[in-house]
C-alpha positions in Angstrom: -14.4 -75.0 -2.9 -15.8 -75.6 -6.8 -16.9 -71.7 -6.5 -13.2 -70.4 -5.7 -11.6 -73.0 -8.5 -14.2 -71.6 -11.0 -13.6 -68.1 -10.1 -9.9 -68.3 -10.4 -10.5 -70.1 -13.5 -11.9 -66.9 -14.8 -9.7 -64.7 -13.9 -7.4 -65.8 -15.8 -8.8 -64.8 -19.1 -7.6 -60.9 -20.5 -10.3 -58.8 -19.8 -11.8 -57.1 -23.0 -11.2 -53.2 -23.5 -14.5 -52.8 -23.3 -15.1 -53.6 -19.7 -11.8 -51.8 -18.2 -13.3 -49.0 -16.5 -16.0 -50.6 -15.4 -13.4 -52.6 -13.9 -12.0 -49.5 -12.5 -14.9 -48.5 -10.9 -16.0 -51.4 -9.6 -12.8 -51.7 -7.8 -13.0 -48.4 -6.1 -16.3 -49.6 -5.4 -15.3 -52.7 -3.9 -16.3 -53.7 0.1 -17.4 -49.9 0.3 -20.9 -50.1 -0.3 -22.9 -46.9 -0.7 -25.1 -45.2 2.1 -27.7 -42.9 1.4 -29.8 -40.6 3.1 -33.0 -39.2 1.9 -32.9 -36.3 3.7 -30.4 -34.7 0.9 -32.3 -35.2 -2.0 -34.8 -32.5 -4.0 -38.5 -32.6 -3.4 -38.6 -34.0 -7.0 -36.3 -37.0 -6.3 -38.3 -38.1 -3.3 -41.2 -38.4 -4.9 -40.1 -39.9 -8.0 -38.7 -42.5 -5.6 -41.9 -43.1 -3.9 -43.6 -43.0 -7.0 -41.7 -46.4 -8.5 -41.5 -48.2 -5.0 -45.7 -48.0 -4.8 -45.8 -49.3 -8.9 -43.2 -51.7 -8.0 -45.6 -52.6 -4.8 -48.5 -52.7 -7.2 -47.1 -55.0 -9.5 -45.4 -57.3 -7.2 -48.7 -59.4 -6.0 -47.9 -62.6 -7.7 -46.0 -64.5 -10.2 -48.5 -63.6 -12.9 -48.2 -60.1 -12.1 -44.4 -59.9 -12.1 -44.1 -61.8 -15.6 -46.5 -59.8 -17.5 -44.5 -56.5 -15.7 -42.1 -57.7 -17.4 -43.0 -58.5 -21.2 -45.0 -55.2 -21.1 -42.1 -53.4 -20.0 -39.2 -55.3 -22.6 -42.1 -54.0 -25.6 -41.7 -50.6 -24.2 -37.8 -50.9 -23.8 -36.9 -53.6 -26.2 -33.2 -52.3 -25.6 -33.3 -53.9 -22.3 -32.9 -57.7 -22.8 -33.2 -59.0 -19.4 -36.8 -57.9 -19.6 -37.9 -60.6 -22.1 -35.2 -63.1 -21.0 -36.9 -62.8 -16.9 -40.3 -62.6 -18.2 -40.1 -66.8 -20.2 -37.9 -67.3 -16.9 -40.4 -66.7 -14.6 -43.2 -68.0 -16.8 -41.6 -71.2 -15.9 -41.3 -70.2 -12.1 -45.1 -69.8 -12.3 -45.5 -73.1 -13.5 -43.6 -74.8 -11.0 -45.7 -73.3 -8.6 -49.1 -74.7 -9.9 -47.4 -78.3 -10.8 -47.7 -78.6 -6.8 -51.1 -78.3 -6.9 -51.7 -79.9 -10.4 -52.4 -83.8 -10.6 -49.3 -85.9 -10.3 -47.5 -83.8 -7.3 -50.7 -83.9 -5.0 -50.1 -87.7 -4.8 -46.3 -87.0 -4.2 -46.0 -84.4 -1.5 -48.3 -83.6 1.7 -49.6 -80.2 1.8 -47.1 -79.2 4.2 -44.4 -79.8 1.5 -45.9 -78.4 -1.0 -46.3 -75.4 0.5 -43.3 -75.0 1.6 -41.8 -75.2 -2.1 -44.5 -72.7 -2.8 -43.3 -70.2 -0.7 -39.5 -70.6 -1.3 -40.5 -70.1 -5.0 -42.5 -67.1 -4.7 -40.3 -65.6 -2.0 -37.1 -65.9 -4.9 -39.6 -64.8 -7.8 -40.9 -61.7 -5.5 -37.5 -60.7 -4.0 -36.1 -60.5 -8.0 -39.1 -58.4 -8.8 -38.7 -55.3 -6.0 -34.9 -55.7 -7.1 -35.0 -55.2 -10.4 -38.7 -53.5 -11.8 -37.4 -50.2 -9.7 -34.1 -50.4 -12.0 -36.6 -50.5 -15.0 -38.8 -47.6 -13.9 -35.6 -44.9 -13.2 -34.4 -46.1 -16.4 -37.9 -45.4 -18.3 -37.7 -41.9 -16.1 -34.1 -41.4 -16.8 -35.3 -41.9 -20.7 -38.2 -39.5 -20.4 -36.1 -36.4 -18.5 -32.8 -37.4 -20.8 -30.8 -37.0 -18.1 -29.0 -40.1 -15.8 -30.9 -40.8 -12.7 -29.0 -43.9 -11.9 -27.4 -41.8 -8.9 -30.8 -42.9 -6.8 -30.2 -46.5 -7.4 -28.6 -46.8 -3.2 -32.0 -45.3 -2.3 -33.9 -48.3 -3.3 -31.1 -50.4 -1.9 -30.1 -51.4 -5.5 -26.4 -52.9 -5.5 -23.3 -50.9 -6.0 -22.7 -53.0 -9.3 -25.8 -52.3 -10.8 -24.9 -48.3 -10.4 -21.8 -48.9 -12.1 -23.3 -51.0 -15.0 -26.4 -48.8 -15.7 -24.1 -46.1 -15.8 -21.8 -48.1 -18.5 -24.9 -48.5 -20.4 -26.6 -45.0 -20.2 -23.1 -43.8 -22.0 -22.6 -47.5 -24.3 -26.3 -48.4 -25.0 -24.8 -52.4 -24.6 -27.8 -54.5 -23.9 -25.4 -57.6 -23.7 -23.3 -56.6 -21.1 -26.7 -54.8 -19.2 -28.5 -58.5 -19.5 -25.9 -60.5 -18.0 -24.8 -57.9 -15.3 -28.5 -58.3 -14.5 -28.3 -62.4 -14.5 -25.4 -62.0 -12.3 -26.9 -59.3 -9.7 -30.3 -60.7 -9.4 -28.7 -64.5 -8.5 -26.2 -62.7 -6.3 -29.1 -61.7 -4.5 -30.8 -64.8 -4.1 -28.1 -66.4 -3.2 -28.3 -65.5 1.1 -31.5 -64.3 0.9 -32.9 -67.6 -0.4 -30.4 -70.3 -1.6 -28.3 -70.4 1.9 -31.1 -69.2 3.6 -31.1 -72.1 6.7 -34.9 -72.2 6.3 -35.4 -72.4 2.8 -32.0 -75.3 3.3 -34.1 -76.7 5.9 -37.6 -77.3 4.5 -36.6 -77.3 1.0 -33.4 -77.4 -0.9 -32.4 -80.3 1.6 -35.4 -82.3 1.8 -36.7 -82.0 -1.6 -33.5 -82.0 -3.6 -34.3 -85.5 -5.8 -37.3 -84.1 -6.5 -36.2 -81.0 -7.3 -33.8 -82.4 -10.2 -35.7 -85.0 -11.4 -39.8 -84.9 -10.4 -40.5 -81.2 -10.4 -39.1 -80.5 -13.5 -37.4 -77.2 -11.4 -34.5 -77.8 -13.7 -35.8 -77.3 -16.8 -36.4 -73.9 -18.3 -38.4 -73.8 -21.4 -39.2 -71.4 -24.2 -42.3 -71.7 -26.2 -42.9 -70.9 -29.5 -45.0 -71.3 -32.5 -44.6 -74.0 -34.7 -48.0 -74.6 -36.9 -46.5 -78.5 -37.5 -46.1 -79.3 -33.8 -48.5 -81.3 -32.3 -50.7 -78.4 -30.5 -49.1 -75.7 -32.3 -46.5 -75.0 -29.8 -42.9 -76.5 -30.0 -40.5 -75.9 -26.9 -37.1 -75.0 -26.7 -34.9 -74.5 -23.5 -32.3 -75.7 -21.1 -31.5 -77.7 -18.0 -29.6 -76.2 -14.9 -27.7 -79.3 -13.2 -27.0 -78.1 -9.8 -29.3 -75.1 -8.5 -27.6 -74.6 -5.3 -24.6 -73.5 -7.4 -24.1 -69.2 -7.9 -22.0 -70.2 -10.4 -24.0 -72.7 -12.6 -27.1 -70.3 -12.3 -24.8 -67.5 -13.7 -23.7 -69.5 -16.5 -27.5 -71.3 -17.1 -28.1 -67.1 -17.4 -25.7 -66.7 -20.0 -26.5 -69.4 -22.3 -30.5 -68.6 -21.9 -29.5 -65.6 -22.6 -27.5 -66.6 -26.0 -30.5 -68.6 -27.0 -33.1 -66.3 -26.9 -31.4 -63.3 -28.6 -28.8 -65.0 -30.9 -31.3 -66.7 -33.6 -33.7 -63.6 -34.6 -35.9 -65.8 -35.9 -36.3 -68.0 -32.6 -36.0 -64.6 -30.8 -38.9 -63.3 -33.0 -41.5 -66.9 -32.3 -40.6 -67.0 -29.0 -41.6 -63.1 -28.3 -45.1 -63.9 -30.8 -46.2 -66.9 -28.4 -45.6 -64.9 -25.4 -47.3 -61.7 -26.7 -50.3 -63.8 -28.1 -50.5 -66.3 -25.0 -51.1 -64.3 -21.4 -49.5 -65.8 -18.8 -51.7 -67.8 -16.5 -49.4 -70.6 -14.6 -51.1 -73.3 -16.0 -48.9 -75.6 -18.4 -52.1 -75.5 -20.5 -50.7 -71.8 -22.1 -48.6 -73.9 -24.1 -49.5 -77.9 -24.2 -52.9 -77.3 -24.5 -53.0 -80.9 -26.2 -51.8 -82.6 -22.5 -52.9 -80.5 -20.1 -56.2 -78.8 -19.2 -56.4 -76.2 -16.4 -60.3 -78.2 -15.5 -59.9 -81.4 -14.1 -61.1 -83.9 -16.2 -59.8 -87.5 -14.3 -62.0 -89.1 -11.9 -60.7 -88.3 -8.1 -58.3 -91.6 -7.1 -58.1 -93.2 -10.5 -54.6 -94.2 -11.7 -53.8 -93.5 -15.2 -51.0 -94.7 -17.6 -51.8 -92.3 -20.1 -48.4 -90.8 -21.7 -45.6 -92.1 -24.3 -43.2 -89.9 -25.5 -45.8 -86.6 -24.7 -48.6 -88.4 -26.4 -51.7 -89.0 -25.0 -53.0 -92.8 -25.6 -56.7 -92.4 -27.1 -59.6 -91.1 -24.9 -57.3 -91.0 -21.5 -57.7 -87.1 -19.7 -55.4 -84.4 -20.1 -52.9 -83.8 -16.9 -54.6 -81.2 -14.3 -52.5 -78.1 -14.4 -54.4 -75.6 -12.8 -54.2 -71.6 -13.1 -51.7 -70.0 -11.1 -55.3 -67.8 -9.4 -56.7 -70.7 -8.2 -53.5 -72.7 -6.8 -52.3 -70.0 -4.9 -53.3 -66.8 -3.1 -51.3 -63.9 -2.8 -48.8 -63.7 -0.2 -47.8 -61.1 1.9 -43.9 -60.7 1.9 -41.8 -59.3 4.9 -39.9 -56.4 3.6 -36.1 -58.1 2.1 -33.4 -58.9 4.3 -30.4 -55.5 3.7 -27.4 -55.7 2.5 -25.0 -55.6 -0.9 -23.8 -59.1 -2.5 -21.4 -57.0 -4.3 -17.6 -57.3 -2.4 -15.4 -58.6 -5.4 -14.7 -56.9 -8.3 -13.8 -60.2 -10.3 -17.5 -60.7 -10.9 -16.6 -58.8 -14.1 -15.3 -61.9 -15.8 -19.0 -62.9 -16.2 -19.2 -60.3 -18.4 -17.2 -61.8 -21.2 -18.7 -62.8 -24.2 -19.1 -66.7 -24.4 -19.1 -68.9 -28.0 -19.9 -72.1 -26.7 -23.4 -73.1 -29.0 -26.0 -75.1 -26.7 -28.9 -76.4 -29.1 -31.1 -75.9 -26.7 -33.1 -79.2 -27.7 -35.3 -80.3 -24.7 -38.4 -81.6 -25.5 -37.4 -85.3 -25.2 -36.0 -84.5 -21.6 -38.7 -83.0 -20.5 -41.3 -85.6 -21.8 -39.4 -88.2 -20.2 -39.7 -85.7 -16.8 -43.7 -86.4 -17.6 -43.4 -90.0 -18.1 -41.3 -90.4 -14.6 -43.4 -88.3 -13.3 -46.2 -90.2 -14.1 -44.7 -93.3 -13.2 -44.1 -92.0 -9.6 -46.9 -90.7 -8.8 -49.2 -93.6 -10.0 -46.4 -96.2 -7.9 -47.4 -94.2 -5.2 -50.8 -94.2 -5.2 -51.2 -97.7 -6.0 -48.5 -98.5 -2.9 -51.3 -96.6 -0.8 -54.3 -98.5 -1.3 
């Protein structure tokens, strides 16, 4: 019921020029998605086709994989946004995924838990990747010939929507409306194959949804960068979604990422430095070295009540946040469940520029995250004994 109050709430606004044949399209577009069939295309086509699903398969191993795909594509392509903006995104996916095998969680969750968060983040963090990486490799190819490709998009099962943007942009070069068109397609298809998935609903949205918001730190997003006055050199910057199982309040989390990574040039330019200078490995050591190590440096069992306001009290160990290699092996995925998100044309409205300014200040959150977190897990263990 809030989806189809906030989506009426939308339309309501005057769509910009700008967007009106998109609009156009999309609405001849609309509940008719497109069918393809192989057989029909040149030689050339084919095997440019197989050629990005097996470097899209190559890439798609594991969340460190994926994130670097990403940066190292966004320096190749700076022009598209999303690149950079899913690359710190996923960075924090990665890190999620080795908090459940870092310190505090282990004395939280049974292994059977944690695994199952584990796999319902690295199903959502590989099913954006072989949705999106082949949109960036017929765009590189499309770049390269000079000529608009986008017409093979059905073949790899891309959305109608994402035809009809990546042909808006191929002729308007806007990497705004391209970003957020992205945002909105790759959360429209998480939503069935992961959010309302009864499984994932099952074992972990339901079960784990306290700890989701406030234990896991799942709802904060943060954006390292360089600060030389910060204690370890890093300072963070980010923001908190309020209600993942919401399409809606992920779209518009998306937006206002989005606005504060590329707004502020000179935020845009330290964020991009730390990422460049500071591979990816999962652990939350990359940026915090200062609090976490990615060796283990407690003794096994021992409580600690080691952390005020993200400082360490004097000769207590850093937190355990391993690397994301030796958490997790790889998974093998089953192939993703068919089907087109796209039926209304009214998605468009995302599309319109927002003004509303979020600071973006979340270190103090997120260090009183640590300190709960801390705080439960050593409850716990002492309840135990």
């Amino acid at each position: 019921m809030k989806e189809f109050f906030v989506k009426k709430k939308l339309t309501k606004k005057k769509l910009s020029d700008h967007l009106i044949p998109m609009k156009n399209q999309l609405k001849k577009k609309e509940g008719t998605p497109s069918s393809c069939e192989s057989a029909v295309l040149p030689s050339k086509d084919k095997m440019l086709l197989e050629q990005i699903k097996a470097q899209t398969a190559a890439l798609n191993l594991n969340n460190v994989t994926r994130t670097m795909a990403y940066l190292n594509f966004y320096l190749h392509y700076p022009e598209i946004h999303w690149a950079f903006l899913g690359h710190v995104v996923s960075r924090n996916g990665g890190w999620n995924m080795t908090d459940l095998k870092g310190e505090l969680l282990v004395k939280l969750l049974n292994e059977r838990r944690r695994e199952d968060y584990f796999l319902f983040l690295e199903r959502g963090n590989w099913l954006i990747f072989q949705d999106i990486y082949p949109q960036f490799l017929l765009y590189a190819e499309s770049v390269k010939q000079n000529r608009n490709l986008f017409y093979l998009l059905p073949y790899l099962h891309v959305s109608v929507f994402m035809e009809v943007v990546w042909n808006d942009f191929w002729n308007r070069g806007d990497s705004y409306t391209l970003a957020i068109a992205q945002v909105i397609n790759e959360q429209s298809y998480l939503e069935k194959r992961v959010v309302k998935n009864p499984v994932y609903q099952e074992k972990v949205l339901y079960t784990f949804e306290f700890l989701l918001q406030e234990l896991l730190s799942f709802n904060h997003i943060l954006f390292p960068y360089s600060e030389p006055d910060h204690e370890g050199g890093t300072a963070l910057v980010g923001m908190t979604l309020d209600y993942f199982g919401s399409l809606h309040e992920r779209i518009v989390l998306g937006k206002h990422l989005y606005r504060l990574l590329f707004s502020d040039q000179r935020l845009w330019r330290k964020v991009l430095g730390w990422c460049i200078a500071q591979p990816h490995t999962g652990s939350r050591k990359d940026y915090w070295p200062h609090l976490f190590n990615d060796v283990h440096e407690g003794l096994p069992g021992t409580i600690y009540k080691r952390l005020k306001k993200c400082q360490l009290k004097k000769g207590f160990p850093r937190f355990y946040s391993p690397r994301l290699e030796f958490a997790w092996k790889n998974v093998v995925q089953e192939d993703a469940e068919e089907g087109d998100w796209f039926n209304r044309w009214d998605v468009i409205y995302y599309l319109e520029k927002d003004h509303e300014k979020k600071s973006g200040d979340i270190e103090d959150d997120y260090c009183e995250t640590l300190e709960n977190l801390e705080f439960a897990a050593s409850a716990k263990t002492a309840f135990s004994k």
